[in-house]
N, C-alpha and C positions, 0 to 999 in steps of 0.2 A: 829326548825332550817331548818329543810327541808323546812317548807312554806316558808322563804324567801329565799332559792336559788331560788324557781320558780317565784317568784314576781321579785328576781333583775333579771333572764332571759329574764322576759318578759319585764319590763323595757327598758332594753338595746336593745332588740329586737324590742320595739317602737320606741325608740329615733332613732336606724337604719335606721326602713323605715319609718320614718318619713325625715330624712335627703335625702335618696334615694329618695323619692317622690318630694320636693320642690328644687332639684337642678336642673336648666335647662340644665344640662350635663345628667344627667339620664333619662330623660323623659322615653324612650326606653325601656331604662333597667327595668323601674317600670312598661312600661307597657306590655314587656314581664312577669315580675313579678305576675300580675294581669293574666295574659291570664294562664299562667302556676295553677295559684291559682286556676283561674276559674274551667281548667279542669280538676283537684283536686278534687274538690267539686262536680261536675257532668262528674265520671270515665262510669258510669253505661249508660249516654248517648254518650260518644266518643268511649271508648272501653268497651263494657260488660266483655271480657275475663280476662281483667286486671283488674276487681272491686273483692275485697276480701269477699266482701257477696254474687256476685254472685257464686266466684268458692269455696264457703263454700256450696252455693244451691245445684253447679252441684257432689261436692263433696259428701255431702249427699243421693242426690238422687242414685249415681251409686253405693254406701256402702250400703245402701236399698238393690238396685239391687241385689249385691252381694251374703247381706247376706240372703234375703230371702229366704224360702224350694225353692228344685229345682223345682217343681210343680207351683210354681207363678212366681217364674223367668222365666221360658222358657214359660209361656204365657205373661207376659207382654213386652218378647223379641219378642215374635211371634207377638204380636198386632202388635207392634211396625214396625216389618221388615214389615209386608202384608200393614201394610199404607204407608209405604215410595214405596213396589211395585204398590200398587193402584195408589198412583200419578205419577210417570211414566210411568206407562200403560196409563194414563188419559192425561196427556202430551205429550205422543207419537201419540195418538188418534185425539188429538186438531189438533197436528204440520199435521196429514192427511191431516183430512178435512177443514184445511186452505189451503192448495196446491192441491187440487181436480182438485177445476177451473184453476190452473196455469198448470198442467204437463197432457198430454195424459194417456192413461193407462199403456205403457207399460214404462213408465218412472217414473207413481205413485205406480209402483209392486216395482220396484227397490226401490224407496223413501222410501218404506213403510218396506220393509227387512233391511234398513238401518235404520231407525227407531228406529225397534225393537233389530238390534244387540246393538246400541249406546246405548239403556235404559238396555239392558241385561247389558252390559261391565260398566254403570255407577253401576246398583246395585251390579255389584260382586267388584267394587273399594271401596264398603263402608262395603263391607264382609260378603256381607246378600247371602246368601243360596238360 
C-alpha cells in the first residue's frame, strides 16, 4: 500500500511539471523551477554553510575537537591559532614591502605600527590569545 502512495505522488507530480513546462505562460516560472533545482543539487558549490554534509563535516570535526584528552586538544588549537598568526605576520610583512618604494621612512614606521596593531586587533577578533 505504501508503494503506491509513492508511485501515485510521483505521478501527479509528473503530470504537474510536465504541464508547467509546455505552457507558454510558465516558461519563467519552470525556469526559475530549474534554476532553484539546479542549485539544490550543487548546495556545496553556491553555499557550503547550507550543504548538510558539509555541517555534518564541520560538525564532526569540532565534537572530535571537544571531546579529545585536553593534551591533543590544546595542541591542535595551538597549531591551529600559530598558523592563522603566521599568516598575518606574513601578510602584514607582504602589505610592507609593497609600500617601501611608495612611502619615505618616517611614514613607512607609521605604516608599519599600523600594520602590526590592525593584525593584532584582527587576531584577537577571532579570539586567539
Amino acid at each position: 500500500m505504501n508503494r503506491w502512495k509513492w508511485v501515485f505522488r510521483i505521478s501527479i507530480f509528473s503530470i504537474g511539471l510536465g504541464l508547467l513546462l509546455h505552457s507558454d505562460d510558465n516558461v519563467y516560472a519552470a525556469k526559475g523551477y530549474g534554476q532553484r533545482l539546479a542549485t539544490q543539487l550543487q548546495l556545496i558549490k553556491v553555499r557550503p554553510e547550507q550543504n548538510k554534509a558539509f555541517q555534518r563535516h564541520t560538525k564532526r570535526y569540532y565534537r572530535q575537537l571537544n571531546n579529545a584528552p585536553r593534551k591533543v586538544m590544546s595542541t591542535r588549537r595551538g597549531d591551529f591559532h600559530t598558523m592563522i598568526k603566521r599568516e598575518v605576520k606574513s601578510s602584514g610583512k607582504q602589505a610592507v614591502k609593497n609600500m617601501e618604494d611608495v612611502l619615505d621612512e618616517d611614514q613607512l614606521k607609521h605604516f608599519r605600527r599600523y600594520i602590526k596593531i590592525a593584525g593584532d586587533n584582527y587576531v584577537a577578533s577571532l579570539g586567539i590569545d
